[in-house]
C-alpha positions as CSV (number, residue, x, y, z in Angstrom):
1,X,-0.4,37.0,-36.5
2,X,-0.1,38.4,-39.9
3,X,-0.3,37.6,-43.5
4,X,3.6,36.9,-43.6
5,X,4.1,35.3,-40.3
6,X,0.4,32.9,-41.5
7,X,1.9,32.3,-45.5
8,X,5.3,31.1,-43.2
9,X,3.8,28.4,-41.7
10,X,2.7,27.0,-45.4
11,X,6.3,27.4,-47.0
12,X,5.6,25.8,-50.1
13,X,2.8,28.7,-50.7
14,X,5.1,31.6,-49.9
15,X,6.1,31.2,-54.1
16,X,3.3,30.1,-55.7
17,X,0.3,32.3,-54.3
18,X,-1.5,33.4,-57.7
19,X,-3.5,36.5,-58.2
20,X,-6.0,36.2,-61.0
21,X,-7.3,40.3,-60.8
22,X,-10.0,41.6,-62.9
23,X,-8.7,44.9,-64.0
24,X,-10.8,48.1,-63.2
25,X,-11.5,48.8,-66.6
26,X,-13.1,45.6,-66.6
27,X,-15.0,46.7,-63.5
28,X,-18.0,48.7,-66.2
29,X,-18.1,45.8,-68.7
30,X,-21.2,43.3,-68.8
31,X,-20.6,39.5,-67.3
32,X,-22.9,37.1,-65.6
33,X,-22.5,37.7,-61.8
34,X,-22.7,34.1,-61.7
35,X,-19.4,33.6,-63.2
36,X,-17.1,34.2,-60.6
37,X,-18.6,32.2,-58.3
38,X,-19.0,29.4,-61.0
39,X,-15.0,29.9,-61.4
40,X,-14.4,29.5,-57.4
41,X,-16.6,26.2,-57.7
42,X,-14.4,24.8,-60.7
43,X,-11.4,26.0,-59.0
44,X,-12.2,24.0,-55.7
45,X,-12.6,21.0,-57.7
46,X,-10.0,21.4,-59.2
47,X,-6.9,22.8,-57.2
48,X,-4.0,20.6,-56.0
49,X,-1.5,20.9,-53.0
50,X,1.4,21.3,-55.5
51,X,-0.2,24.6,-57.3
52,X,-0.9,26.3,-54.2
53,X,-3.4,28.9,-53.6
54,X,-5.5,31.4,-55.9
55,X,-6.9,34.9,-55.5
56,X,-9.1,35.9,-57.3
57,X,-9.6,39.8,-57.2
58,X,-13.2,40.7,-59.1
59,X,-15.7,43.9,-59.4
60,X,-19.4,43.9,-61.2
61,X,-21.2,46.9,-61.9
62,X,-24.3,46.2,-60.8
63,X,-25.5,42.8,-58.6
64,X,-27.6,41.4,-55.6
65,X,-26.3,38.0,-54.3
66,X,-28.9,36.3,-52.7
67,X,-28.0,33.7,-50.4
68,X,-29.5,30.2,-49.6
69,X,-31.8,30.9,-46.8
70,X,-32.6,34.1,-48.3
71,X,-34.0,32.1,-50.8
72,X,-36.4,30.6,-49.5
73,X,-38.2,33.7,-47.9
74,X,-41.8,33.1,-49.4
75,X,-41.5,36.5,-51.2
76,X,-38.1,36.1,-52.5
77,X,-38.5,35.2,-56.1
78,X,-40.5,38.8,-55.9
79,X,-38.1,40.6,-54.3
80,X,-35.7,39.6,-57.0
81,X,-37.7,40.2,-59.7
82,X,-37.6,44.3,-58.0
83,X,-34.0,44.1,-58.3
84,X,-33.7,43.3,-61.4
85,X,-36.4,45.7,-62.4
86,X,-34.0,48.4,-60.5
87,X,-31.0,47.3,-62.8
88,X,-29.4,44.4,-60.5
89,X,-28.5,41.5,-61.4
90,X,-29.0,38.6,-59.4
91,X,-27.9,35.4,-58.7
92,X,-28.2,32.6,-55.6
93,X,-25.0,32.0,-54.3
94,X,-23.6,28.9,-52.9
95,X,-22.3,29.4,-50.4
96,X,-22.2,30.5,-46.7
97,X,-24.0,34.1,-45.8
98,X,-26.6,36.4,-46.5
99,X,-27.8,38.7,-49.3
100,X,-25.1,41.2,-50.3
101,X,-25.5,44.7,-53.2
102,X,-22.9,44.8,-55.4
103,X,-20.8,47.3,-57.8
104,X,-17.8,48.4,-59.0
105,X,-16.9,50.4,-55.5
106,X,-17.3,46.9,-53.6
107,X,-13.8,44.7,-54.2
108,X,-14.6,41.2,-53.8
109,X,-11.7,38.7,-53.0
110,X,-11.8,34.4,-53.5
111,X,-9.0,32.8,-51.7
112,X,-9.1,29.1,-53.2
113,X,-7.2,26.9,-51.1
114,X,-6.4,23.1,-51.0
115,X,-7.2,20.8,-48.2
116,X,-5.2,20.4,-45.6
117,X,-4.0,17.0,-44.4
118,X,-5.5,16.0,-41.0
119,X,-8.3,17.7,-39.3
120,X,-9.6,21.3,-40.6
121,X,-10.4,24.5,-39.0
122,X,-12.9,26.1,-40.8
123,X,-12.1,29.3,-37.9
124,X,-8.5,29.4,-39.2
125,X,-9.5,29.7,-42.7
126,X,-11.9,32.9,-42.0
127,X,-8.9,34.3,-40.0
128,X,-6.5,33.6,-42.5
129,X,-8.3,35.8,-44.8
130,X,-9.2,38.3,-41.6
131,X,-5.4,38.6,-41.3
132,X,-4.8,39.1,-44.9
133,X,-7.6,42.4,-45.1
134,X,-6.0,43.9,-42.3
135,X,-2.5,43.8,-43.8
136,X,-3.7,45.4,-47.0
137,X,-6.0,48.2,-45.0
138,X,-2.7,48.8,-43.1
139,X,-1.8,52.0,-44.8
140,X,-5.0,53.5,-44.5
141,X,-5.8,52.3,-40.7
142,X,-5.2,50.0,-38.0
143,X,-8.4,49.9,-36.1
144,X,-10.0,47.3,-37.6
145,X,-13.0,45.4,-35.5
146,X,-13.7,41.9,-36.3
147,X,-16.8,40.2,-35.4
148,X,-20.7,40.4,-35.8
149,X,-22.0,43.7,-36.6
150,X,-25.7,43.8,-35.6
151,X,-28.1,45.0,-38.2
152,X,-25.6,44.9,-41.0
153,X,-26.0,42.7,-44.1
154,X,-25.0,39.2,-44.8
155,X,-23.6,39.2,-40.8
156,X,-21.3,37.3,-39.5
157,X,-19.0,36.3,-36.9
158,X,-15.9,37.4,-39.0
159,X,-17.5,40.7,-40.3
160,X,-14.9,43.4,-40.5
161,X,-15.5,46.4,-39.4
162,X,-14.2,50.4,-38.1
163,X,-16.2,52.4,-35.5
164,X,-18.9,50.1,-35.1
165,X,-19.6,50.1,-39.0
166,X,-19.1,47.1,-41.4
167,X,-17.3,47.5,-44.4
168,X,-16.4,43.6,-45.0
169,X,-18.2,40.3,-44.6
170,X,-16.7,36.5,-45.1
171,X,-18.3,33.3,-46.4
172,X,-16.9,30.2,-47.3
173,X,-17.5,26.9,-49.0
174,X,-15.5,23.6,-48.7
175,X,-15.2,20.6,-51.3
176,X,-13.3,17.5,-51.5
177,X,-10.3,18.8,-53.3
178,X,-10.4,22.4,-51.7
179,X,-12.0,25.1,-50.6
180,X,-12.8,28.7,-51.1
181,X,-13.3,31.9,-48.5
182,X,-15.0,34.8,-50.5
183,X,-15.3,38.5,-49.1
184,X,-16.8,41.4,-50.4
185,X,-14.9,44.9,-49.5
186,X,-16.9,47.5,-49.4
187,X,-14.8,50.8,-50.5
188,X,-16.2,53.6,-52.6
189,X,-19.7,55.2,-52.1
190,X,-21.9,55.2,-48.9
191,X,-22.1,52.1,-46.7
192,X,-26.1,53.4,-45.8
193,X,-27.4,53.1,-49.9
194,X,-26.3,49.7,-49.8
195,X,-27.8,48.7,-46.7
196,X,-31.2,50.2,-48.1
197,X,-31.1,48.6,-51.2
198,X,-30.8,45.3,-48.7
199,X,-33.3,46.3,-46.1
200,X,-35.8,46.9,-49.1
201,X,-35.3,43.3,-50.7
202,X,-35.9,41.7,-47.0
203,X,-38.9,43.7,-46.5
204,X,-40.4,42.6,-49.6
205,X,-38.4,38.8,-49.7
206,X,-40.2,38.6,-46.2
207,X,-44.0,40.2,-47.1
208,X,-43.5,42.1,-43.7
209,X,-43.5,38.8,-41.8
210,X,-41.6,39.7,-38.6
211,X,-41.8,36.1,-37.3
212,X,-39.4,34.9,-39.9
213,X,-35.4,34.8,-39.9
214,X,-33.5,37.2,-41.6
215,X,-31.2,40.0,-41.3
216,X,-32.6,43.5,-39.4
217,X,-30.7,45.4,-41.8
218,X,-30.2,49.1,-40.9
219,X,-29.1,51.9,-43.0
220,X,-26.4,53.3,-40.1
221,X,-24.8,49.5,-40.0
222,X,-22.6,50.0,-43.2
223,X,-20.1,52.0,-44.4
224,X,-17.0,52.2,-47.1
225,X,-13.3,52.3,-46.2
226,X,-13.4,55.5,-48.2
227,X,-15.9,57.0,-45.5
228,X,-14.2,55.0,-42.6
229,X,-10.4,55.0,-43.3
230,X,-10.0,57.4,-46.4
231,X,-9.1,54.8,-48.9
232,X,-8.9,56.3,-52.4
233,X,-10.3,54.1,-54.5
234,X,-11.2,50.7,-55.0
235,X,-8.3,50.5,-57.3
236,X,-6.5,51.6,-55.2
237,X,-7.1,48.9,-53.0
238,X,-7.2,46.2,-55.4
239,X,-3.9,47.3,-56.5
240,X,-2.7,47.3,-52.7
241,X,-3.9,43.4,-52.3
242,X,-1.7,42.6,-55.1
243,X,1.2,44.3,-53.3
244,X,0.8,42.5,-50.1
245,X,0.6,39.2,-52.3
246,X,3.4,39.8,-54.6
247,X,6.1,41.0,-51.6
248,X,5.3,37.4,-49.9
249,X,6.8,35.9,-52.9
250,X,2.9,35.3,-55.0
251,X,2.3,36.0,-59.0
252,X,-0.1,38.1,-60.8
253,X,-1.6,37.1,-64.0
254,X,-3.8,40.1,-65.3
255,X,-7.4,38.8,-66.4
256,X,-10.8,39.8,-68.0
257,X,-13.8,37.9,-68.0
258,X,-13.7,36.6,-71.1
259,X,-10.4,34.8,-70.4
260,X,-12.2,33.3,-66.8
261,X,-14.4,31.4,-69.4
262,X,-14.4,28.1,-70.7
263,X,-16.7,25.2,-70.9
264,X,-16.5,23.5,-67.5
265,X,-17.2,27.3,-65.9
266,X,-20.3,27.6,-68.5
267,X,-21.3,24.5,-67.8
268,X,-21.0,25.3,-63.6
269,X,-22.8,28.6,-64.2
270,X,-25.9,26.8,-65.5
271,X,-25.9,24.2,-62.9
272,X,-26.0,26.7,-60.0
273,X,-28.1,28.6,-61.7
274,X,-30.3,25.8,-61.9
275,X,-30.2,24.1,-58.7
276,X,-30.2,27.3,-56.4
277,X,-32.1,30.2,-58.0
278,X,-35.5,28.7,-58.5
């Protein structure tokens, strides 16, 4: 099924799917890499059924999302204190998934939704957003593999990936109101720097302890749509998403991070920085 045949069964969304996209030139500029992902958390509480979805299209220049378990590795304070030594910056994220490198050749996509009425299916949410990455990779190629890639990064069982190589990985986190499904594209630069950077911060999050949980990451795991698929750009795919979105009937509304701002995100950025990254 896709994207079309999926925004069908939701009529009422077909016209008022939103883009929110943080332009490229944006993609060099300083902000918090907490701040999208207070924005998704203020957007969840937020959203109603009338408004319909948001997508939020976003790039930092430099960051390493940590997530919750990888938190509490006994060297992981440590490990982040290396990454920001190398220039990251880091944050604890939320919600599902593992730790994930990011920069301005990784495209990173929040679908906020509302709840549904009746029962939910968390596995049709990740699909939904599956569905959507293939339609937008279309051009480029159709052989897209979904499912867990072993010794990849943040894994999953809705990893994307070509060849045996993962170039995409899915999370999500629900709320009352709604709930958000977050997923980081890699497309520019070399899927194996990334997974170093990520093997490293393990190896020192962990002290070496091979009895603990965490990812196996290997450097031959990763790679980018531009060395899988030949995608141009990550503008180039940014600007494809849009596309996709805008010929099902959704809106764009051009943004920076500035404009993303106000005082319920600020507030939501110290909270989460308080309750997860310590």
């Amino acid at each position: 099924m896709n994207i079309k045949e999926q925004i069908q069964l939701q009529p009422d969304w077909l016209k008022k799917v939103t883009v929110i996209h943080t332009q490229a030139k944006e993609a060099g500029g300083s902000f918090p890499i907490l701040l999208p992902f207070a924005w998704d958390e203020v957007m969840c509480r937020q959203i109603e059924k009338e408004s319909g979805p948001l997508l939020h299209i976003w790039r930092h220049p430099r960051a390493f999302v940590v997530g919750l378990r990888d938190r509490k590795l006994p060297y992981a304070e440590q490990a982040m204190d290396w990454l920001r030594g190398e220039g990251y910056d880091t944050a604890v994220r939320n919600s599902g998934g593992a730790a994930v490198p990011l920069d301005a050749g990784v495209v990173n996509l929040s679908l906020v939704l509302p709840n549904p009425e009746g029962k939910m299916d968390f596995h049709q949410d990740f699909r939904f957003m599956v569905s959507l990455l293939r339609q937008v990779i279309s051009p480029w190629t159709d052989f897209v593999q979904d499912g867990e890639i072993r010794g990849s990064y943040c894994p999953g069982d809705y990893d994307l990936a070509i060849g045996g190589r993962k170039f995409c990985g899915i999370a999500q986190r629900r709320q009352a109101r709604g709930f958000v499904i977050q997923a980081f594209v890699v497309v520019e630069g070399r899927g194996t720097d990334r997974a170093s950077v990520a093997r490293r911060f393990y190896e020192i999050a962990s002290g070496g302890d091979s009895a603990l949980a965490y990812p196996r990451v290997s450097d031959t795991s990763m790679g980018s749509l531009a060395e899988l698929a030949n995608v141009p750009s990550a503008e180039a795919f940014a600007q494809r998403t849009v596309e996709v979105v805008r010929e099902a009937g959704g809106c764009l509304r051009e943004s920076g991070p500035a404009e993303l701002l106000n005082p319920e995100i600020e507030q939501t950025m110290t909270l989460l920085k308080n309750r997860y990254d310590r």
